[in-house]
C-alpha positions as CSV (number, residue, x, y, z in Angstrom):
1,X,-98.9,-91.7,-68.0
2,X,-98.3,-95.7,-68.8
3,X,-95.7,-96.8,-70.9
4,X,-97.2,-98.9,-73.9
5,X,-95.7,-101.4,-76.1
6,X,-98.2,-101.7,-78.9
7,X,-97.7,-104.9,-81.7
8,X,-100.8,-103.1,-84.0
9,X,-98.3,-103.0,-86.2
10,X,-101.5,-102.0,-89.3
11,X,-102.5,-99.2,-87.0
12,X,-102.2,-95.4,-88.3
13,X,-101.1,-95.0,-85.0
14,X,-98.4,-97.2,-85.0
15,X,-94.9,-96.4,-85.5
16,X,-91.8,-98.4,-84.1
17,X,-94.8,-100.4,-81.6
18,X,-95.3,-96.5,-80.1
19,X,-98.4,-94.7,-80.6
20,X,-98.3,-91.4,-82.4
21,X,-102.1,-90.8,-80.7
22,X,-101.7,-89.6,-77.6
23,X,-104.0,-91.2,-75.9
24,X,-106.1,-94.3,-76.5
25,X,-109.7,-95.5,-74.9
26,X,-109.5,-99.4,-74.0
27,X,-113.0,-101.0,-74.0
28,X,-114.7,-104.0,-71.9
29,X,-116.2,-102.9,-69.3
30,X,-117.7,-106.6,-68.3
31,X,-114.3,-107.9,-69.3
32,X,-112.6,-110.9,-67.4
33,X,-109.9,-111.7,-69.6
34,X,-107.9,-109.8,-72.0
35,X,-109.4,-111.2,-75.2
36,X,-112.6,-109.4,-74.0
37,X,-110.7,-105.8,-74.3
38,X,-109.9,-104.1,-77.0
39,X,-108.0,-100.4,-78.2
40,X,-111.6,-98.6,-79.7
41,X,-108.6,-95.9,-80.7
42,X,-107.7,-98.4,-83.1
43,X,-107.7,-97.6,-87.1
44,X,-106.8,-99.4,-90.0
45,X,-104.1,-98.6,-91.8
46,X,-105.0,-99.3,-95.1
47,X,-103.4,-100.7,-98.0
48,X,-100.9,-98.1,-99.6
49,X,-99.8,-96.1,-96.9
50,X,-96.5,-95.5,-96.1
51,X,-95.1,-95.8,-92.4
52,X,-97.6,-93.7,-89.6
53,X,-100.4,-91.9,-91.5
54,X,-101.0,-89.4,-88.9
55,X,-99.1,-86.6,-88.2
56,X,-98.4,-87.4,-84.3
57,X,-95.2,-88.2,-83.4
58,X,-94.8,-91.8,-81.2
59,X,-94.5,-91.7,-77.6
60,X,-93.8,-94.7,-75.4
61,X,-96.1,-92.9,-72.7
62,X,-99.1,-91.7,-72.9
63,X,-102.5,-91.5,-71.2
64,X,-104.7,-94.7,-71.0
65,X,-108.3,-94.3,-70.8
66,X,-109.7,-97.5,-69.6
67,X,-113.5,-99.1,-69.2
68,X,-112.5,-102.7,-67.9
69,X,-113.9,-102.0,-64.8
70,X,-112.5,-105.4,-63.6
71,X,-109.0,-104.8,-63.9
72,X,-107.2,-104.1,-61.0
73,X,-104.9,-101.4,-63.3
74,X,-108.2,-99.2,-63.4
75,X,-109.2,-96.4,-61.3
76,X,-112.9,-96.3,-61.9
77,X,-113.5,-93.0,-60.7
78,X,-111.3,-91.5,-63.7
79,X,-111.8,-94.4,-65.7
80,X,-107.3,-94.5,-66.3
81,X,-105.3,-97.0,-66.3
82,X,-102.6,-96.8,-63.5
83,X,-100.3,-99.6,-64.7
84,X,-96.7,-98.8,-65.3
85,X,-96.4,-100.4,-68.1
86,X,-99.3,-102.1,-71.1
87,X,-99.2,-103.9,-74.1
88,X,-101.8,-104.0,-76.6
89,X,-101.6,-106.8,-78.4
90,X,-103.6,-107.3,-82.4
91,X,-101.1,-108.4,-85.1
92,X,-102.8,-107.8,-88.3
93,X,-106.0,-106.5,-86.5
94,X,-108.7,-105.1,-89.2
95,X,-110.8,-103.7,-86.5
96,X,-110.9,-102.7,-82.9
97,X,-112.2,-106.1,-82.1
98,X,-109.5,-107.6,-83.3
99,X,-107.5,-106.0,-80.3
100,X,-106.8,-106.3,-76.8
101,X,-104.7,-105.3,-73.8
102,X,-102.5,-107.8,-73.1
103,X,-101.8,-106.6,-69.1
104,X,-105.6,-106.7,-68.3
105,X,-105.1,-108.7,-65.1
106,X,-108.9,-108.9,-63.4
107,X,-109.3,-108.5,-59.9
């Protein structure tokens, strides 16, 4: 399990910059740079909601699923990410896009 330090702070997900998910699926599989990752777990929190609108508790570690096949934190047979420790990174992100691991460090 990684330790993650998420900023999505308008994710459903995202309570205290701990995910309540579980486990999330980071995309980009041609990725060379963080900015071309992203957290597809990632959903809006809209407008209205109060606090974490699922009913997960946060955990600071959970299981990373990972398709950046150029980051030296993935083991591409399993397709996990065996960093101790991520951020995801997305302020105000409306969409997954708008995301990114912050710890992608390409081989």
């Amino acid at each position: 399990m990684t330790r993650l330090d998420c900023s999505v702070v308008n994710c459903i997900y995202n309570t205290d910059r701990c995910c309540g998910k579980g486990d999330i699926m980071v995309d980009g599989s041609a990725a060379k740079t963080s900015r071309e990752t992203c957290c597809s777990s990632f959903k809006e929190k809209k407008e209205g909601s109060a606090g974490n609108s699922c009913s997960c508790s946060p955990k600071e570690n959970i299981k990373v699923n990972c398709k950046a096949q150029n980051c030296k934190f993935n083991d591409k047979d399993g397709c996990q990410c065996t960093a101790d420790h991520i951020g995801i990174a997305g302020g105000n992100a409306c969409h997954c896009t708008d995301t990114e691991c912050a710890s992608f460090c390409c081989e």
